[in-house]
N, C-alpha and C positions, 0 to 999 in steps of 0.2 A: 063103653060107648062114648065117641067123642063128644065133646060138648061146648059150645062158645060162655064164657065166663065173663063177668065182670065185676072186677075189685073197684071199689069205688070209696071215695073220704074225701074230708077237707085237707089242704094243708097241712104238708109235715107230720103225713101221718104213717109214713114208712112205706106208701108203694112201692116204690123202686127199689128199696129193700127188701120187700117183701116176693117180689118180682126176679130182682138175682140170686133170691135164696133156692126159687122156683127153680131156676136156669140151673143154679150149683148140683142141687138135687137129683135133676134128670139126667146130666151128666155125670154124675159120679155111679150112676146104673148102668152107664154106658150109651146109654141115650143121647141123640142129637136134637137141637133146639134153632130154632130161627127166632132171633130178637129183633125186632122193628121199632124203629122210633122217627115221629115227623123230624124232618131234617127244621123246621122252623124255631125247636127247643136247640139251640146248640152253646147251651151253658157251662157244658160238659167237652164239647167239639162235635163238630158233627157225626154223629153215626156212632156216639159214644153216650151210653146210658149209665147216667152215676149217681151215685145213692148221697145223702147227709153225710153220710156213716163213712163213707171213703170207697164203699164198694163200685168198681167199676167193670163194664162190660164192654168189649164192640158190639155194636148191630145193624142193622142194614139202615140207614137214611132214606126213608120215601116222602114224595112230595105230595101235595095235598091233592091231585089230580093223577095218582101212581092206581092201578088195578095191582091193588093186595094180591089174590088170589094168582095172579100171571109172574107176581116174585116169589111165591110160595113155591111155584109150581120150577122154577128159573131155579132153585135152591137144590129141591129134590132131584133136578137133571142134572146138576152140577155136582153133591155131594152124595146124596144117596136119602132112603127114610129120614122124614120128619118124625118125631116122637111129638114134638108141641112147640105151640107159634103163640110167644109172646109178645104182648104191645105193650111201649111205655107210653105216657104222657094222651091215652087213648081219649080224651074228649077232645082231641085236635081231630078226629077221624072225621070222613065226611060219611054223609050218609051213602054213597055207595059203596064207602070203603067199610063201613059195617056191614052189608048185603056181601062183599067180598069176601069179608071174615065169615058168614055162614056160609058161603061156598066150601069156604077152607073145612068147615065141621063136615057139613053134610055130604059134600061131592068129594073130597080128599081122604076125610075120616081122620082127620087130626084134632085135637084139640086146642083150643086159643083162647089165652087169658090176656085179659086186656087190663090195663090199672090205668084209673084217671079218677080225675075231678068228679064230681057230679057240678056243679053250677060253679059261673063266674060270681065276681067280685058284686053285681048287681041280684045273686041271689034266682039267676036264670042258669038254665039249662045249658048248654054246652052240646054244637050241634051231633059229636062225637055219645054223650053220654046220652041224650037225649032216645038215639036209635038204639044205645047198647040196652039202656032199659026199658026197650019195648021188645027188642027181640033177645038179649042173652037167656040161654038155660037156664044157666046160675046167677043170681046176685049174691055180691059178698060185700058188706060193707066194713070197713079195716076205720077201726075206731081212736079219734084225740082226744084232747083235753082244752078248751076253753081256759083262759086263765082265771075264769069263776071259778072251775072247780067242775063246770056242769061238759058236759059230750059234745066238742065243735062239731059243726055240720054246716058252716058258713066258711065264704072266704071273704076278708075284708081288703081289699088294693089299699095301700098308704103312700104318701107323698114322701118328700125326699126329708121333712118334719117330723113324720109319721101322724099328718093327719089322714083321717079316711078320706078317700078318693069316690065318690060320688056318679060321675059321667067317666065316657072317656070310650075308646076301642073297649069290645071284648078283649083281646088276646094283648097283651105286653107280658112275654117275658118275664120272668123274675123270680128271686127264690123267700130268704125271710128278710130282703132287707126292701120287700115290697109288697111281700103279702100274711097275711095273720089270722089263722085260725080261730073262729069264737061260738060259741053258741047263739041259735037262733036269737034269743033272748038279747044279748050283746049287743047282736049285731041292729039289731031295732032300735036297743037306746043309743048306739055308736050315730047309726044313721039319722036320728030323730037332733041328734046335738044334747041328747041328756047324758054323754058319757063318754070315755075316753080310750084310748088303742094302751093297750098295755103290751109293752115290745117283748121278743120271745127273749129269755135269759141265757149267758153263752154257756156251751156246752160243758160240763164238766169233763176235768181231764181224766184222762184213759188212763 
């Protein structure tokens, strides 16, 4: 049975790879996949979903004002069977484009996993993840690490110093050279001024 999904984590905590692993998977069965990603992420280029790790995908670019379910639908009249409709960067979604993703479950019969944030840099909701976790089937949460040692579930925005960034737009952009995962706990004393952004370390070589 189809079902609307949602992966969900702080920061750097492998969606997107977790997300083309998804992709790799259903196509090595022979199965076809539609990948979606807001065209406003384009760190990558636009219509290009790309992981820490190096992995990369094309997928469709929709705007924040695009009816999901009418490209779904645009896809299957152009190619044939959908097997599953993934979304990157899904707390960008608006809330009808979550109502369009349950179309896609209930009226298509496809299944759709979505991978985003749960809350901004202020520790709020994301209007994207907000509807994904009132209506998704599934919740999955895809777990980090805090540089305490303790389970991030915060995202912290940092300046161009790396201190915390306090005000500002929800949405900017950016990957670790703007934002940093930490637990609740961190993120209290970070915000409070009793502590400090511990930057993330470079990657070890392969």
């Amino acid at each position: 049975m189809a079902k609307l999904y949602f992966y969900f984590s702080a920061m750097n905590a492998g969606k997107t790879t977790t997300l083309l692993q998804s992709a790799y998977n259903y196509r090595e069965r022979g199965m076809r996949v539609a990948i979606l990603t807001p065209r406003l992420d384009d760190r990558a280029g636009s219509g290009t979903v790309a992981s820490r790790i190096g992995l990369r995908s094309p997928g469709v670019a929709f705007e924040s004002d695009a009816d999901l379910q009418r490209i779904v639908e645009a896809d299957i009249a152009a190619g044939g069977p959908l097997h599953c409709v993934l979304v990157d960067e899904a707390q960008f979604l608006t809330k009808p484009q979550v109502w369009q993703l349950s179309e896609v479950v209930d009226a298509l019969k496809i299944p759709v996993l979505c991978y985003g944030l749960r809350t901004d840099f202020r520790g709020e909701l994301f209007e994207g993840s907000q509807y994904l976790l009132a209506w998704a089937d599934e919740l999955v949460e895809i777990k980090t690490i805090c540089h305490s040692g303790k389970k991030a579930t915060m995202n912290m925005r940092v300046d161009d110093n790396g201190r915390a960034v306090r005000d500002g737009p929800q949405v900017e952009i950016g990957g670790n050279e703007r934002y940093i995962s930490v637990s609740r706990a961190e993120f209290k004393k970070v915000m409070r001024g009793e502590g400090t952004i511990e930057p993330l370390q470079a990657p070890l070589p392969l």
